[in-house]
N, C-alpha and C positions, 0 to 999 in steps of 0.2 A: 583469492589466492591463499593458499595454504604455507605460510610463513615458517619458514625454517624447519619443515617436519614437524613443527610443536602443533599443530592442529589448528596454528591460530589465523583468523581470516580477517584480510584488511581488504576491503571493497569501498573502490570510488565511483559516487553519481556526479554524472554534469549531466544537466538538459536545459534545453530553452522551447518555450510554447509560445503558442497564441490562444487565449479563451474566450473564443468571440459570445461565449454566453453568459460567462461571470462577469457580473455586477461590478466586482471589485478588484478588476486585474484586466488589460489587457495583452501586453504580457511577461512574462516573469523565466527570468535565468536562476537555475538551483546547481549548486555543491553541495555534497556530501561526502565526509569520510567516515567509514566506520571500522571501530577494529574492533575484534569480537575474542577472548582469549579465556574459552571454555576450563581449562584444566592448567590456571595458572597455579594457582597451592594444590594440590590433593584433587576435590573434585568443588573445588571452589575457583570461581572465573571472576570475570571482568569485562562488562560488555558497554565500551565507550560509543558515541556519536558527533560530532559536529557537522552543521549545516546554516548555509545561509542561502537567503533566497534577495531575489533585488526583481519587484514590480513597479512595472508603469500604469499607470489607474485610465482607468476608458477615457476618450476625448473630452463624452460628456459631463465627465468629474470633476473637467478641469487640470490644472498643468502639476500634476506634483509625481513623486514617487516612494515607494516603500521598503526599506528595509527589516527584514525578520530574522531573527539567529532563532538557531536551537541548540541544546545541546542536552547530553543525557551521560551518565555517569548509571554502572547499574551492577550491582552486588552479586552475582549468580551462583547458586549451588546445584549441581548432578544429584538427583538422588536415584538414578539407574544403578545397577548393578550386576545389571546381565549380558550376555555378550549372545548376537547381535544388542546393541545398547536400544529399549525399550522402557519408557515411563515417563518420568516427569522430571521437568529440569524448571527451577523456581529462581525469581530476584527480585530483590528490592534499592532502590536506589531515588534520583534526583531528577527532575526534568527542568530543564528552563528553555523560557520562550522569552525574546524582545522584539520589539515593533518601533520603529520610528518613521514617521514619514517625513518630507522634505519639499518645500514647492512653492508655490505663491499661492495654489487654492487646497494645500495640505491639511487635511482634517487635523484633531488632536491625536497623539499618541495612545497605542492601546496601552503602554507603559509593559512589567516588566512580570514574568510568574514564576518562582518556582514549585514545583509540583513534588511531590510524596509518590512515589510510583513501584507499583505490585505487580510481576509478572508473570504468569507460567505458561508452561509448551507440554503438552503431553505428546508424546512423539512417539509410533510404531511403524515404522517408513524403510522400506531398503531402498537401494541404490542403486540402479543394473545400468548406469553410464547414459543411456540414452532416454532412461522411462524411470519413473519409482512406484512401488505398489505399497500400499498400507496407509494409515492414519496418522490426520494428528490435528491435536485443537491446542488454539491458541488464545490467550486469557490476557486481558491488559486493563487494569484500572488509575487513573490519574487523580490527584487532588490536592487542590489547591484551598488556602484559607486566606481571606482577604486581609492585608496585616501583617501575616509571617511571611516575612521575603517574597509579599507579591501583591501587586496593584489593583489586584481582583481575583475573585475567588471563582471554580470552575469546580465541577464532576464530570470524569468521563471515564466510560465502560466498554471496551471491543471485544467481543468474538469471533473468532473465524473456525469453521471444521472443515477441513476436505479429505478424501473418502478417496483410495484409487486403488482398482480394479485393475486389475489383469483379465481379459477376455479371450476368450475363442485360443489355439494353439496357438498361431502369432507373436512370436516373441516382441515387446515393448508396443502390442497392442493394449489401449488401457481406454477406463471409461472413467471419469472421475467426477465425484459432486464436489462443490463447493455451497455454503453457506456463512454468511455474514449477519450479526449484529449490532445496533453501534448505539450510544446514547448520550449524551454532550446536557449540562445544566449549568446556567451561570456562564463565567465568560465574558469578554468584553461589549457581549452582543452586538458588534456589530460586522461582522463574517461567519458564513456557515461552518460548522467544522467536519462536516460530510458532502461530499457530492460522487456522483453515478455517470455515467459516461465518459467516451475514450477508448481510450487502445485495452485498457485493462479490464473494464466493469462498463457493464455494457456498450457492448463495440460500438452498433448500428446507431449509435448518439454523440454526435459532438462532445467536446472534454466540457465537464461541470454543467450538461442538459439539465439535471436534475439537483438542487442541493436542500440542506436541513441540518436541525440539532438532531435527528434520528433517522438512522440509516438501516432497511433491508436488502439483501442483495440474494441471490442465489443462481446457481449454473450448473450444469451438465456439460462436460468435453468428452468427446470421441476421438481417440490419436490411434494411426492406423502408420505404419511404415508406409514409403511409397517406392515404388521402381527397386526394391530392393533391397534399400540403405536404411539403415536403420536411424540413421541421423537425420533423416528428412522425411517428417510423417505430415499425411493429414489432418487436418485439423476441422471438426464439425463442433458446434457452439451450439445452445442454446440459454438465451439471459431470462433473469429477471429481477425487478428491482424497485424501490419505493424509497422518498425521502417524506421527512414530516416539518413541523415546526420552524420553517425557515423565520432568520433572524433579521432578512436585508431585501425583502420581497423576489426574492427571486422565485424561478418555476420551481413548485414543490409536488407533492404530493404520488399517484401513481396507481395499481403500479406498471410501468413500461416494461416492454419487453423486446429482444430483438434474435434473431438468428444470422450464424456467419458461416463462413464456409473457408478455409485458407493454410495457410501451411504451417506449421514449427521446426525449426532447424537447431538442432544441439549440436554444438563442436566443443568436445572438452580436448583437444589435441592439444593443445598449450595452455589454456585459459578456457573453463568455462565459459562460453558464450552462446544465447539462445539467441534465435531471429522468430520473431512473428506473423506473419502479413499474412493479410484476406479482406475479404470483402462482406460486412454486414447489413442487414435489414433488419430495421426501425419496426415493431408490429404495430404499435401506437403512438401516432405525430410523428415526430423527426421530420427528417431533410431526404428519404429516400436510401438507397444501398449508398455505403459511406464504406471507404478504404481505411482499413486499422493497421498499424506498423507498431509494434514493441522490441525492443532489446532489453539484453540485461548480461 
């Protein structure tokens, strides 16, 4: 939501799953709140987070449960200065992570992190309500020292580019790439800090099919309007993706792929809201054509 005409966006997650493939969760309820307040001094921002998550651990773990907070504090500077807005928006700021668990067969606590954390967005993207066309990558490094306000020491590095095309006359026809890379060192070892499959990254796989300390991911989407409306397009998929390094024996390695087929629905009438759903296929192992559903 766009808060007071000032630009600024306060967005809440609630979800609750089941992860019938992770090792270390059967299943887990998350909150989130984030307010994000781009152009609070001049072109200097303010980009907050809170989030807590509460797991129940597999049967065969034993009877306990988990608790994790995050939270993030993050410095942000515009350095755009053209209008359409075009370039790079930069921050630095704090991360922390806590973990405790609680039970009678409760492992030890991962204990407590805060992180040093470097971000940027380069962003050449419009807006057309139903579709957007243009670029943008995004830059995220993490780091922790074992000692300074944190119970263990960790390195992590994420990537992401996506690519979107406008095709053929068709207004809010678009074809768009995605790619992904991710790298996690140190850590409490014992949770992966990447996994692949799900309603988001590769469909045609149950949630966390795949996990690891390093993560490849990449996609292709075709969005085609349908019957008319511009707010309800087709949706053509195709994945692919790889984990490495896992820390907790789960399935690793790859790379998998899968293709979907299914629809996107945008309603910005009052609130932005997307809907997702279709039906994907597994190219290598899985469980067969599997039903994917996202919001946001």
């Amino acid at each position: 939501a766009n808060l007071f005409g000032l630009n600024h966006s306060l967005d809440l997650l609630a979800d609750t799953g089941r992860y019938d493939a992770d090792r270390l969760r059967q299943r887990e309820d998350r909150v989130r709140i984030t307010w994000d307040a781009p152009w609070l001094l001049g072109k200097y921002g303010l980009n907050t987070s809170l989030e807590h998550s509460d797991r129940l651990a597999p049967p065969e773990d034993g009877d306990y449960r988990e608790e994790i907070h995050r939270a993030q504090v993050l410095l942000t500077r515009d350095f755009r200065d053209n209008r359409p807005r075009a370039g790079w928006v930069g921050g630095l700021g704090v991360f922390h992570r806590s973990q405790r668990a609680s039970g009678v067969d409760a492992p030890p606590d991962d204990g407590t992190a805060n992180a040093l954390v470097a971000w940027g967005r380069y962003d050449d993207v419009r807006f057309h309500t139903y579709s957007e066309t243009g670029r943008s990558l995004d830059l995220r490094m993490e780091l922790a020292h074992e000692g300074w306000l944190a119970d263990y020491g960790y390195r992590r590095i994420d990537v992401t580019r996506i690519e979107r095309l406008a095709i053929g006359r068709r207004e809010h026809q678009n074809l768009n790439f995605i790619g992904s890379l991710a790298w996690m060192g140190g850590g409490p070892r014992r949770r992966d800090a990447f996994d692949l499959g799900g309603a988001s990254r590769l469909r045609g796989y149950e949630s966390d099919y795949i996990q690891g300390q390093r993560m490849a991911y990449a996609a292709v989407e075709y969005l085609r309007p349908v019957f008319g409306h511009d707010w309800w397009r087709l949706l053509a998929v195709a994945e692919v993706g790889a984990t490495g390094g896992s820390v907790e024996g789960a399935r690793s390695g790859g790379p998998y792929a899968s293709i979907g087929l299914g629809t996107r629905i945008r309603l910005p009438w009052f609130v932005n809201v997307e809907l997702e759903i279709g039906v994907a296929q597994p190219l290598r192992d899985g469980d067969g054509p599997r039903l994917f559903i996202r919001g946001n």
